[in-house]
N, C-alpha and C positions, 0 to 999 in steps of 0.2 A: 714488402713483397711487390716486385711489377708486374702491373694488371697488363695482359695479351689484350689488345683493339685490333679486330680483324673489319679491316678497313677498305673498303672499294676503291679500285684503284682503275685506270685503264693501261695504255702501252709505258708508260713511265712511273714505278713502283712509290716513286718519289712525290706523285702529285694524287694524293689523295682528293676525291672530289665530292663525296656522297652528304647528301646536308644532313644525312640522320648521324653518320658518323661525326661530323666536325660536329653537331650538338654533343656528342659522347663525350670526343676530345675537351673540347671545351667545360665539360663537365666536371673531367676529371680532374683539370688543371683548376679550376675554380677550388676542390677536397683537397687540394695538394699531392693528388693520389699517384705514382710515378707508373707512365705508363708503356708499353710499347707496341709500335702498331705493325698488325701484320698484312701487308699488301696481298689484298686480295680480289683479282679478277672478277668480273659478271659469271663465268664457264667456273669458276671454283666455291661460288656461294654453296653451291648446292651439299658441298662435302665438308663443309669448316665443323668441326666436333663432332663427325659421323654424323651429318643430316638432321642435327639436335637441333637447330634452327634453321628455321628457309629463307631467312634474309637476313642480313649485317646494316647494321651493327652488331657485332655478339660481342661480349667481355669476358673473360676464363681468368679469376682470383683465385690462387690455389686449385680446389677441384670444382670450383666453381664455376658455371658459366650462367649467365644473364644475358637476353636476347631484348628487342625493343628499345628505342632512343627514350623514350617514355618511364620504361619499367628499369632502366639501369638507371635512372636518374633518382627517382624515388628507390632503389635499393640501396647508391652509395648515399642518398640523405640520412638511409635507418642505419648504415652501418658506418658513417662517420657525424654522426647528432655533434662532437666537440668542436666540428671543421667547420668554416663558412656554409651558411644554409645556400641552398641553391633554390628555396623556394619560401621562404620566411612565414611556416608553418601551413596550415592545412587551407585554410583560403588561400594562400600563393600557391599552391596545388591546384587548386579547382580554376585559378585564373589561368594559369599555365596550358593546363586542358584545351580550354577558350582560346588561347594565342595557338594554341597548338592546332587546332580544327582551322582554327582563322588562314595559318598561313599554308596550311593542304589545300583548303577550299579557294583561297584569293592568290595567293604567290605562286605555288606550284606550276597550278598547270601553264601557268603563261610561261615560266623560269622554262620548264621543261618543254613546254613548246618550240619555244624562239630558239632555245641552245640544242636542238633536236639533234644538228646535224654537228655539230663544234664535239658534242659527247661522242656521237660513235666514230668521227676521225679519229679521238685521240683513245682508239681503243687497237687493242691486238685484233688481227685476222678473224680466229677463232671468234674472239668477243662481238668483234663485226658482224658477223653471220647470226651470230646469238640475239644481238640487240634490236638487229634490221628483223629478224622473225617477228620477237614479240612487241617491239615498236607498231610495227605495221598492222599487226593484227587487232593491238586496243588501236589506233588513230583509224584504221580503215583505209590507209591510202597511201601511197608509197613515201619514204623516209624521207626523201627531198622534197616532198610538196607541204610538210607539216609545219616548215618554218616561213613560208614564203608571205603571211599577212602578219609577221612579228612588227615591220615597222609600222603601219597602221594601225596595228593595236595595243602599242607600247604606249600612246599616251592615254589611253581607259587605262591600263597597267600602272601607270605613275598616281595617277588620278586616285587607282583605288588605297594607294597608301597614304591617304588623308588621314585617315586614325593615327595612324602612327608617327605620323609626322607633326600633328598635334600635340599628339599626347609628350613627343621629345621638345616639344614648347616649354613645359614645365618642367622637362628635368632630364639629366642627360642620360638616364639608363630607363626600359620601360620597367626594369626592378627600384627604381626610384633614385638614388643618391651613387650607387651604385649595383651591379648586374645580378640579374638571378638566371634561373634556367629557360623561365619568358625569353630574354634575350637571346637566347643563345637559339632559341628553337628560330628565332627571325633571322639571326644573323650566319646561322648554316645552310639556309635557304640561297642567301645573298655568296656567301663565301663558295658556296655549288658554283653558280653561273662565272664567280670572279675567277676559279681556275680552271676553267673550261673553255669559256667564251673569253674575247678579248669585246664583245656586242657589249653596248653602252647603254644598260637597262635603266640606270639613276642619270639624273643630271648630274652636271657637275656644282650646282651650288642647292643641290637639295637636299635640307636636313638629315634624311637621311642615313644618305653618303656620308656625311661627318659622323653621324650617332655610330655607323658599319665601320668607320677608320677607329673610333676609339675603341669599338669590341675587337679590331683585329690588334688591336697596340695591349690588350688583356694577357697577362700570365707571359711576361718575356716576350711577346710578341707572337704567340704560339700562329696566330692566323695569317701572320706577315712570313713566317716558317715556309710555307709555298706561296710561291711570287704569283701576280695575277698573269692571264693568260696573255700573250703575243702573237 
């Protein structure tokens, strides 16, 4: 059976961007699990499964729907246990958590800062109007001035992924030999700004950036599937 991924999209149905979703995708493809995604606007979150969920990621298996990047990960772990783990038992759950809060708290807001303005160009009219409202109202100050101290604070940005660039010292996946759902929560972070933004958030000889080429070279090249931005 193919699993529906209602997936954020903006003016080009083709370039999914949302980092909760490409942790989904990425999930999915990790289970083997065949799936298909349904392009879906900022203006049509609201109505994906009759308002059964208020934000996407959603997944619909059968009459099934599961909402949360989080909570659909640990539901295809219980309902395919024979498939590759994507968290290699209940302490890889409890780390994952950790990575997970880690890269809200440290990656995001800078990722969603700097690429403030790159998101709602490449968005439809409507979505325009939608994003520029409640953009403006969490930052406090008009949609063009949010990105304006990104290249000044890109290098505390770089600086703070010392953990991670460490810890990819000892091994090329932060799931160790190879990836778990850790990964994927970092690397949909990264894969957001790389089809959005053409802004050059990693150096080019930063660990990194090679650990983000080999998650996007993962499951057929699933993240090389949307080219980076131009």
């Amino acid at each position: 059976m193919t699993v529906l991924l209602y997936d954020l999209v903006g003016s080009d149905p083709s370039r999914p961007f949302s980092p909760h979703c490409w942790k989904v995708a990425f999930a999915l493809a990790h289970k083997g699990v065949s799936f298909e995604r349904v392009p879906t606007p900022f203006t049509a979150v609201a109505g994906v499964e009759n308002g059964r969920h208020k934000t996407v990621p959603v997944i619909r298996e059968g009459e099934r729907t599961v909402g949360d990047s989080f909570d659909i990960a640990l539901d295809l772990e219980r309902r395919y246990p024979d498939r590759a783990t994507l968290f290699g038992g209940p302490g890889g759950e409890a780390a994952a958590r950790f990575i997970e809060r880690w890269a809200l708290l440290t990656l995001h807001p800078y990722l969603a800062q700097a690429a403030l303005m790159d998101i709602h160009d490449r968005l439809s009219p409507d979505d325009q109007a939608h994003f520029r409202k409640t953009r403006e109202a969490r930052f406090g100050k008009r949609l063009e001035d949010v990105p304006l101290t990104r290249d000044e604070r890109r290098p505390a940005f770089r600086a703070g992924l010392e953990p991670l660039r460490a810890t990819l010292s000892f091994q090329p996946f932060l799931g160790g030999d190879g990836p778990l759902f850790a990964d994927y929560i970092v690397a949909g972070a990264f894969q957001w700004v790389r089809v959005i933004s053409d802004y050059e958030f990693l150096a080019a000889d930063d660990p990194v950036r090679a650990w983000l080429d080999r998650c996007l070279d993962l499951h057929d090249g699933l993240g090389r599937s949307v080219p980076a931005a131009a």
